[in-house]
N, C-alpha and C positions, 0 to 999 in steps of 0.2 A: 504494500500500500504506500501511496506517494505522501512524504511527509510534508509539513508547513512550507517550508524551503525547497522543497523538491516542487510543490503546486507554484509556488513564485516565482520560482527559477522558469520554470513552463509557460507563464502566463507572459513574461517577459523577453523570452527568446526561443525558436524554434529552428529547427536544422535543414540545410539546403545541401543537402549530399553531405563534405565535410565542411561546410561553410555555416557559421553562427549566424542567424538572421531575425529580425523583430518577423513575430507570428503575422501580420498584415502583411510584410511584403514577401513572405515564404507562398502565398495562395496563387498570386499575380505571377511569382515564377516559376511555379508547378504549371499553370494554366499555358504560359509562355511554351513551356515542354512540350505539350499535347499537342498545341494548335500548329506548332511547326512538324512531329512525326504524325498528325491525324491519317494522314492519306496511308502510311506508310508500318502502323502498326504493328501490325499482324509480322509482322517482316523484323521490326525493331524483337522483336519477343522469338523471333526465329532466329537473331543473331545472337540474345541472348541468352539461351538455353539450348540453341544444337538442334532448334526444331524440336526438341521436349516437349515444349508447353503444349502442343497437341496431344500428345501424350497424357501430359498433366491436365490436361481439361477433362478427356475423356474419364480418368481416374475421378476427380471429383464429380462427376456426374452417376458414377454408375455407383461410390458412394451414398451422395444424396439420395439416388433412388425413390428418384419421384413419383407419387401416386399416377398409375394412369386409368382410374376407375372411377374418377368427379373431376372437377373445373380446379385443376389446380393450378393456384396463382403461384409465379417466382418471382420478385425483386433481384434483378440483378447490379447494384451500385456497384459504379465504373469501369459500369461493362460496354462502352460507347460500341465498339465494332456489332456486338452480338456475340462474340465466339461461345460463352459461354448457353448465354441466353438459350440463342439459337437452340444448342444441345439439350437443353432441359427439355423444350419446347417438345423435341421432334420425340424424346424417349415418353413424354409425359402422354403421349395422345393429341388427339385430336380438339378435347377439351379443354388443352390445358391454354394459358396463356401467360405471357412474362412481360414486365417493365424492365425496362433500363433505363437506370438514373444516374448522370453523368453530371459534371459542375461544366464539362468542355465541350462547348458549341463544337468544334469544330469536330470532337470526337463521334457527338451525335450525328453531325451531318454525314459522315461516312457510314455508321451504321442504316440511315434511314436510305441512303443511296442504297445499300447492300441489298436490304430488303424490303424495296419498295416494290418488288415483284418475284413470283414464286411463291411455292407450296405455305412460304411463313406470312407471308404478306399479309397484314391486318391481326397478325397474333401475339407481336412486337411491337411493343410503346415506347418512343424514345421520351423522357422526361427532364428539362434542366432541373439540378438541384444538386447540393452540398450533403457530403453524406453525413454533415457534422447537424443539421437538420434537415432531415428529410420531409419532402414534400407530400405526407401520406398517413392518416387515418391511424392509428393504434391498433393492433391485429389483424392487420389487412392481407397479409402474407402467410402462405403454407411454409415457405423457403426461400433465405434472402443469401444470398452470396457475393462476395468480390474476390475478385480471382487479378492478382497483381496491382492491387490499386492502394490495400490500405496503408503501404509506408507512404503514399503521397500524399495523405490525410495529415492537415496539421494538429491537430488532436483527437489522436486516435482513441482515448476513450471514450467522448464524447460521440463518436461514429459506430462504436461499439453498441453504447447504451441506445441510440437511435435504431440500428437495426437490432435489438434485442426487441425494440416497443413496438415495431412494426410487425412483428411476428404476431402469429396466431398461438394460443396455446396450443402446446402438441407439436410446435413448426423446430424446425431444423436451420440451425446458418452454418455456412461453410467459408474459409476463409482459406484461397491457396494465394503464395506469396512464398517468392524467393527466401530459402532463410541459411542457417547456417551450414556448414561443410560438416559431418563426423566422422565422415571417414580419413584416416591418413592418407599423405602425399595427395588425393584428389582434392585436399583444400590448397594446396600448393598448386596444382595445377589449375584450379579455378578461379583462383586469385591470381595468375599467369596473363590467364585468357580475358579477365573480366576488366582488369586494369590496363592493358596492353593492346590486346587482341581488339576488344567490341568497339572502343573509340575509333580504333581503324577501320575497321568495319564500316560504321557511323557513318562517318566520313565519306569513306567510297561508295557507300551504297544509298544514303539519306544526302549526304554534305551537309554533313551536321553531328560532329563530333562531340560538343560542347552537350548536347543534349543526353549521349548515350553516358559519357563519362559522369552527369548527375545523376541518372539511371542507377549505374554501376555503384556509387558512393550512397545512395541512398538505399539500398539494398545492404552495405555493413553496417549503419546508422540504424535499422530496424530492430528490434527484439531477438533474442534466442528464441529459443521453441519454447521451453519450457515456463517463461517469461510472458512471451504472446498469450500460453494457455492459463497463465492465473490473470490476466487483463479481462479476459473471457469471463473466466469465474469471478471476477470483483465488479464486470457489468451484469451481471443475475445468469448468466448461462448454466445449463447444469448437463450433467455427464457428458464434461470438456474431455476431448481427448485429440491426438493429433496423430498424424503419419508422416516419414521425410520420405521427401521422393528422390532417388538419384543419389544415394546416400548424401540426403539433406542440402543438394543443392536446391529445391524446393521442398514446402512440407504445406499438409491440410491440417486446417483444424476446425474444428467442430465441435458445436454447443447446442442444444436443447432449451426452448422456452417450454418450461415444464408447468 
């Protein structure tokens, strides 16, 4: 639990990769990030994980393991593209339907290009809003998820408690995000590739290096695992538990509104 001076210290400063930043202008430069990889996403997330994240999507969804037997709703926060969404969507049935709540215009506008036509078309809500207050009803959601978004939450418990209140009793959240290495020599090499490697990448494939290397710093800036999981448990989650994917080059976690 965050002490007197620990909540001070947080109200007064928050972190831009490894740069100390007043909490107002940490939002305007996360926002800055988005609006220039928006088109290019999906690609930024393939240079960062080795084309994993596909992987890691699929895993969180067959997790959640969405109802496909009533109209189940999913909350996806800062899920602009869809990738996620999408997948709940298609395994939930027919019935089901999902939002996606993004703070980045520019995120949304790719997503609603995506699927403004085809089989999802009209089952996907893109919605502006801050996942620090979300724009939505008190147990409106079977299942809310973000999948690589919450280190870019300037206060992530506040994002916590928010998707905790949008749930339904009985609802499920799931949180996948880059986290720690536990495996030997593979943190060494992923710290090789993630410091080195992706900014060049960035560069050649985006022309925009600056943006991957906050990426990159903002991912050793986030929580351990086990860290993340009592955040969960001190926003009312209960039977938190988590999984590392890649020996913990990403990890899921997961909480219950009981």
């Amino acid at each position: 639990m965050n002490t007197s001076s620990e909540k001070r210290a947080s109200d007064t400063s928050a972190t831009f990769g490894f740069e100390d930043v007043a909490p107002a202008e940490r939002q305007g430069r996360v926002n800055e990030v988005f609006a220039r990889v928006a088109d290019r996403y999906d690609l930024m997330n393939d240079l960062m994980s080795g084309g994993l994240h596909r992987l890691w999507k699929d895993d969180l969804v067959s997790w959640l393991a969405p109802a496909t037997t009533r109209a189940y709703r999913h909350l996806d926060v800062a899920g602009g593209t869809g990738d996620v969404a999408s997948r709940v969507v298609h395994v939930a049935g027919p019935a089901a339907a999902a939002v996606i709540c993004d703070i980045s215009e520019p995120m949304l506008a790719a997503g609603r290009r995506r699927f403004a036509t085809g089989d999802l078309a009209g089952r996907i809500a893109f919605v502006a809003g801050n996942a620090q207050s979300l724009p939505f009803p008190d147990k409106s959601f079977d299942a809310v998820t973000i999948a690589f978004g919450i280190r870019n939450v300037t206060k992530i418990d506040m994002a916590l408690a928010e998707m905790f209140r949008v749930l339904k009793y009985g609802g499920r959240f799931i949180c996948l995000e880059f986290s720690e290495v536990t495996v030997p020599v593979l943190d060494q090499i992923y710290d090789a590739w993630s410091f080195h490697a992706i900014p060049r990448l960035g560069q050649l494939a985006a022309g925009d290096a600056e943006s991957y290397r906050y990426l990159v710093e903002s991912i050793r800036r986030f929580p351990r695992q086990d860290v993340f999981a009592a955040m969960l448990e001190q926003a009312g989650f209960e039977r938190v538990s988590y999984r590392n994917l890649t020996g913990g080059v990403a990890a899921m976690h997961s909480g219950w509104r009981l």
